[in-house]
N, C-alpha and C positions, 0 to 999 in steps of 0.2 A: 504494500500500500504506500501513493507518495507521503510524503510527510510535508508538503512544501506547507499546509496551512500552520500543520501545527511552529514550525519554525518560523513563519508570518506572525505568528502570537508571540511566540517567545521576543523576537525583536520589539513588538509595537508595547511588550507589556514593561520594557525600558524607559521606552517613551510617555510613556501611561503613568508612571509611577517614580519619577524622576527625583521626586523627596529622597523615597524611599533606598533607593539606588545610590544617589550623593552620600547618603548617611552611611549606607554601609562602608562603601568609598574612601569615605575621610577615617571614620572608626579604622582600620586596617592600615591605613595610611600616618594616624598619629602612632598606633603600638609599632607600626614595622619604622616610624622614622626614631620614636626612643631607644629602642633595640640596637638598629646599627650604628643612631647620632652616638650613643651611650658606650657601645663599646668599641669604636672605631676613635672616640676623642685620648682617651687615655693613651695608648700607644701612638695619634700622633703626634701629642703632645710630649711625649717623651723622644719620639723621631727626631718632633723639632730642635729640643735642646741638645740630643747628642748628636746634629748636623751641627748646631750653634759650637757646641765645644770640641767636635772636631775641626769645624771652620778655625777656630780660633787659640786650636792647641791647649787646652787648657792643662793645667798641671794637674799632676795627682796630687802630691803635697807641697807645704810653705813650708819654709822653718826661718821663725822671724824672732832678731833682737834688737830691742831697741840700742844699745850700746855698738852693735854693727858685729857684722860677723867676721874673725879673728880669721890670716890666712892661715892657720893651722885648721881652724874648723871648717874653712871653705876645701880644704886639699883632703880632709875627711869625707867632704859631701861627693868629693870628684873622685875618690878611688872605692866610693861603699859599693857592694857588691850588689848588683840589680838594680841598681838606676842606670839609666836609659841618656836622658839629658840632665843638666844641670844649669842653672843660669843664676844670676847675682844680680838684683838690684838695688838701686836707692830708692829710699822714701823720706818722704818730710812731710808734716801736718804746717799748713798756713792759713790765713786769714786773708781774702781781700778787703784792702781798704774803703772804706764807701759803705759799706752795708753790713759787715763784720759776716760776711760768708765765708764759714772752714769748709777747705776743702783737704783732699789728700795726693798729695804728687808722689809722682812715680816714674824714675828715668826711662827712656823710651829706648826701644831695642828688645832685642832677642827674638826668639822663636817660638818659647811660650809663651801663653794667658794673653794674645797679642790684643790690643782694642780696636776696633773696628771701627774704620772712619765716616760717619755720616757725612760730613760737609766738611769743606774747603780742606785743607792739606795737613801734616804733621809737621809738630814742628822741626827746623833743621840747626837751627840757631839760639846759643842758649836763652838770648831773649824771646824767647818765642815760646806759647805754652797753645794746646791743643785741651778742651773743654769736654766735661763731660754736655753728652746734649739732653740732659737734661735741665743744664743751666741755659739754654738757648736763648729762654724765654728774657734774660737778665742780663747780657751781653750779647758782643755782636764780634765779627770776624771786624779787624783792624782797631779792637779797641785795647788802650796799654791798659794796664792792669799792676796796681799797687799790691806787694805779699807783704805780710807784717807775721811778725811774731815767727818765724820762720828762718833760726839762728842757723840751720844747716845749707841753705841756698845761698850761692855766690851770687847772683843775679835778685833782686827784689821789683824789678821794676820790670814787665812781660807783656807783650804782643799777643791778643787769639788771635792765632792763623783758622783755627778747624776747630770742629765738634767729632768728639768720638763716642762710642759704645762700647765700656764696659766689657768682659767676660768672667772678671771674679765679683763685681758688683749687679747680683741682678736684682735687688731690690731696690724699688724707685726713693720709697719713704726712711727705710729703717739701712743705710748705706753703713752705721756704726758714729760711733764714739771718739771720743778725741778729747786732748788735753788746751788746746788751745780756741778760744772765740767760744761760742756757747756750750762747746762742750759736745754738740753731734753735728756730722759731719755730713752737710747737704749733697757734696758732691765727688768727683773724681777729675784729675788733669794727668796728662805726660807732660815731660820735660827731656829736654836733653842731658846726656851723664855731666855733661860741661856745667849746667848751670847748678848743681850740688858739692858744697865743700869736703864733706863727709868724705877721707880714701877709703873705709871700710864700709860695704853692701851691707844696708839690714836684713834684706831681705832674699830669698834662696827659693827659688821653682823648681822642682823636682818630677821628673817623668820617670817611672819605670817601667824595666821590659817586663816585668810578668801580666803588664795590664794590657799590652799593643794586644790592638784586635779585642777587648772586651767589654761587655755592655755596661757602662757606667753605674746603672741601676741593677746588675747583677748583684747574687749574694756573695759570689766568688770575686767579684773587683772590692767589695765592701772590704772582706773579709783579708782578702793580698793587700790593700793599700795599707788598713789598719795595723797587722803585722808588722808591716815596715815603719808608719809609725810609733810604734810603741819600742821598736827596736832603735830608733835614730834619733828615739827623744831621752833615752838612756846613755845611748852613745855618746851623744853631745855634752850634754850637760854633764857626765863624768871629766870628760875633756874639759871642757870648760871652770869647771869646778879647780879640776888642777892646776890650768894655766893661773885662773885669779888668785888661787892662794900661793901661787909664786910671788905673784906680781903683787898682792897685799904684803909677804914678808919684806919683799925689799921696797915698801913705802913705809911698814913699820920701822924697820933698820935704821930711813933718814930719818923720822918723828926728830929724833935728838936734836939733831944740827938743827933742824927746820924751828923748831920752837926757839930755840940760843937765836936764830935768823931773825926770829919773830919779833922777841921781845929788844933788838936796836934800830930795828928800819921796815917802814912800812912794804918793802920787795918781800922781806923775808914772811911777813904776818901774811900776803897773795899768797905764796909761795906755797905754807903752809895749810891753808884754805884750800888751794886747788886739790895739794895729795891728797886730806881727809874728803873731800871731796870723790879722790880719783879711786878711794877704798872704800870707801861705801857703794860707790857705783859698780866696783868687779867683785864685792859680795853680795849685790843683788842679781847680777848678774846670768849665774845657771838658772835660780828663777824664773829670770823674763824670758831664758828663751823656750820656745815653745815651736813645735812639730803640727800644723794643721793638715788635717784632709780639707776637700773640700766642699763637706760638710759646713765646714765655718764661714764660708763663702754667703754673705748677706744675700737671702732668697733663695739658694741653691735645694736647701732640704725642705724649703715651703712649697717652693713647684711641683718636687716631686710627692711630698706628703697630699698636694692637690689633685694630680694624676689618680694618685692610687685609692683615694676619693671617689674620683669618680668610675674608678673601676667596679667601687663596691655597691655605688648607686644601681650601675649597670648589670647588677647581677642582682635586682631585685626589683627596682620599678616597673621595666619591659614585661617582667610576670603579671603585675596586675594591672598595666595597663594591655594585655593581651587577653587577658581574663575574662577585662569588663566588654574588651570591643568583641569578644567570643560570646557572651552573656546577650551581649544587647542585639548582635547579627543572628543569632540564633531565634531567638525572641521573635525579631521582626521579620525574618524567613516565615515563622510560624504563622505568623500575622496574616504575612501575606499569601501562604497555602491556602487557608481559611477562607481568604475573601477568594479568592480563586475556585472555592468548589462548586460552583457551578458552571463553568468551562472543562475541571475535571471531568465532571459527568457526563458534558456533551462529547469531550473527547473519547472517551472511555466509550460511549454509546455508539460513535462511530468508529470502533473497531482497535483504536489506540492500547498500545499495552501501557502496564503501571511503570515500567521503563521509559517508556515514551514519551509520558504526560511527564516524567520524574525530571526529561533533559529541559524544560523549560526551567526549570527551576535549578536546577545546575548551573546553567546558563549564566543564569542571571546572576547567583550567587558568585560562581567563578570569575566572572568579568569583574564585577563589583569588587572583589575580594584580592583577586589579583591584581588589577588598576593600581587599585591604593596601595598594597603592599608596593609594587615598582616603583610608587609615586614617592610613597615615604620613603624605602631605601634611597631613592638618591640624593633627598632632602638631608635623610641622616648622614650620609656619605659627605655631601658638599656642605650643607650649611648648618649642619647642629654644633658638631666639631667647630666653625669659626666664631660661631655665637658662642659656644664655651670659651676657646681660647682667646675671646677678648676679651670675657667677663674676667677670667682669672688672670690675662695680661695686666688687667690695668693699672696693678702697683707691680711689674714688675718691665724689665728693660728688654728680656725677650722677645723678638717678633721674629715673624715670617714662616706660619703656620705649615708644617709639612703634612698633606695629605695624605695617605697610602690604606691600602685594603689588607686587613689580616684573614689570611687564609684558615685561621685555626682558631676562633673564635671560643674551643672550649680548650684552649692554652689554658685558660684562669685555673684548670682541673690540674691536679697534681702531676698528672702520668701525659698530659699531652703538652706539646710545643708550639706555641703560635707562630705562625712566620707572617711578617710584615711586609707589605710590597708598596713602593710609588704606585703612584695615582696612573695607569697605563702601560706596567709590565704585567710580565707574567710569570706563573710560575716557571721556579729554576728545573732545569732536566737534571734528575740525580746522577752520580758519575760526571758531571763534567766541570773542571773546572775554570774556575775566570779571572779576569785582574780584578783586583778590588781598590777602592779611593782611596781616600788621604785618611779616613775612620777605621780602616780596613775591613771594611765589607764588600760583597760580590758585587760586581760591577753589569749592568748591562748596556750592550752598546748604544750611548743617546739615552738613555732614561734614570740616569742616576742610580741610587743607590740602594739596595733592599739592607733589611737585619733580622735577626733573627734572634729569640731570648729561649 
């Protein structure tokens, strides 16, 4: 028997009931856009940052004193076994004048934790200082700039050439603390090594080989970089320890002289003042120095403690918003068999099987069902992931949202592995292998880079 009427019905009864239809539509289309928005945002939000920190080399660990670090303890950090690179900076805490804005300089150079330059140039000349841009809004490129309170700079008087971006600072609000101007530190600058008096690096970036090639938010990079911490913050500070109480006995030794200097001429009374000075300084010294991950990194464990937030949303709301939109498509399927049984029965009367009558309503429900689903996954896919990542951007320095499709969605289960893809590859053919980027992950040709946790 033809069927051509009863499929004339099933179309027209779309058209008929158009409410009916849109509802189920969008129902299907919010639960599948929470689903994939929800567990598609967490991994690319974590893409994003470890493109961010491979772009920009980031270190594994600091090891910072303020007293500067001793070349015995730098020739320590350059022979320890399983570092990778090693680099030495300056730093200084200043004030610009005008507004009593602290900020925190940092010589410019090397190949780690580099800053990424938003606008106009870096600078080349010790007068010359390169801004964070979040201070954009409060200076301009050509304007000199007064530093005060800032006893370690040769230079105090500076040029912005540029605005940069951060990659150990990626909190916009909370950048940290400081001894000088109000006490927290609004912002971030380079400088050149020239414009710093200081001959000893406070400051020491450290890369190791046991972490090339692994996922920053692994348990196993957690777990290797820590070890090494706890190991080279023993190190040090033993070292350290030993050199100061050398260098305390023989300022004890002069105490004599220095006092007899003291007490006939105002040289001798400086004189004196400085050493006690210079011996309280190298017995606080093992103290101040400290070993970070970068954990300690302002924003760094907020990003990620947000991630994994919304991993845990994503394994709970998509259920009951799939639940409801099951509850209520069901319902209203029901509804509408109901008011349809008198078509049934004509159907039925002329010869129709209970299969037959059943594909109108298959139909209907499948289109309806499937639409929305397609409609929501790509909404989840493109645009729920950017409306999160700018909600949780907005206090931090972060941008440039990496897309990509996780193949393994029940990764979050103990026993399975999710793999991560850019937004237009595909999956990798097992057995073969490929060059991988500057992160080192697999490489495909033109489409960037995939990872895998």
């Amino acid at each position: 028997m033809k069927k051509q009427l009863l499929w004339r019905d099933a179309w027209q009864a779309i058209g008929r009931t158009k409410g009916r239809f849109i509802a189920i539509f969008l129902l299907m289309a919010v639960a599948s856009l929470t689903l994939v928005g929800l567990k598609m945002t967490g991994p690319d939000m974590r893409q994003t940052a470890r493109h961010f920190y491979a772009q920009t080399h980031l270190a594994d660990l600091t090891v910072t004193s303020p007293v500067g670090l001793t070349p015995a303890l730098q020739a320590t950090l350059r022979q320890e076994a399983g570092v990778k690179r090693v680099e030495f900076v300056h730093t200084a805490d200043a004030v610009i004048k005008g507004d009593q804005t602290a900020i925190r300089l940092t010589s410019l150079g090397g190949h780690l934790s580099k800053a990424q330059l938003v606008s106009g140039r870096l600078p080349q000349h010790r007068h010359e200082i390169a801004l964070s841009y979040l201070l954009a809004k409060h200076y301009h490129r050509g304007q000199w700039l007064t530093l005060t309170a800032a006893p370690g700079l040769k230079v105090h008087r500076v040029k912005v050439v540029g605005f940069i971006r951060s990659s150990e600072y990626l909190d916009r609000n909370q950048i940290g603390n400081t001894t000088v101007g109000s006490g927290q530190l609004r912002g971030v600058a380079v400088l050149p090594k020239a414009a710093f008096r200081a001959e000893k690096p406070q400051l020491a970036r450290l890369t190791l080989t046991a972490t090339a090639g692994q996922d920053p938010y692994a348990t196993s990079y957690q777990a290797t970089v820590a070890a090494k911490q706890r190991h080279l913050q023993t190190t040090l500070r033993h070292q350290l320890t030993t050199q100061s109480q050398a260098q305390v006995a023989q300022l004890t030794a002069q105490l004599p002289g220095l006092r007899q200097a003291a007490a006939t001429n105002p040289v001798g009374a400086a004189a004196l003042q400085t050493a006690q000075r210079q011996m309280a300084q190298l017995k606080a010294a093992p103290s101040q120095l400290t070993v970070q991950t970068r954990e300690s990194n302002p924003g760094y464990a907020v990003y990620r403690s947000n991630s994994a937030r919304i991993d845990l949303v994503a394994n709970v709301f998509p259920v009951f918003m799939f639940a409801v939109a099951i509850l209520v498509a069901l319902t209203t399927m029901a509804r509408f068999v109901a008011e349809e049984r008198q078509k049934i029965g004509t159907f039925k009367a002329l010869g129709y099987s209970n299969f037959d009558v059943a594909k109108k309503f298959l139909l209907y429900s499948t289109l309806a069902a499937t639409g929305g689903t397609l409609v929501g996954a790509a909404g989840g896919f493109w645009l729920l992931p950017r409306l999160i990542f700018s909600a949780y951007a907005a206090n931090l320095t972060i941008s440039g949202l990496q897309l990509g499709f996780s193949w393994g969605w029940r990764g979050d289960w103990p026993w399975a592995r999710p793999v991560w893809r850019p937004a237009g590859s595909s999956p990798k053919t097992p057995g073969k292998s490929r060059p991988s980027c500057s992160c080192h992950r697999p490489l495909r040709a033109g489409r960037g880079c995939g990872w895998s946790t």
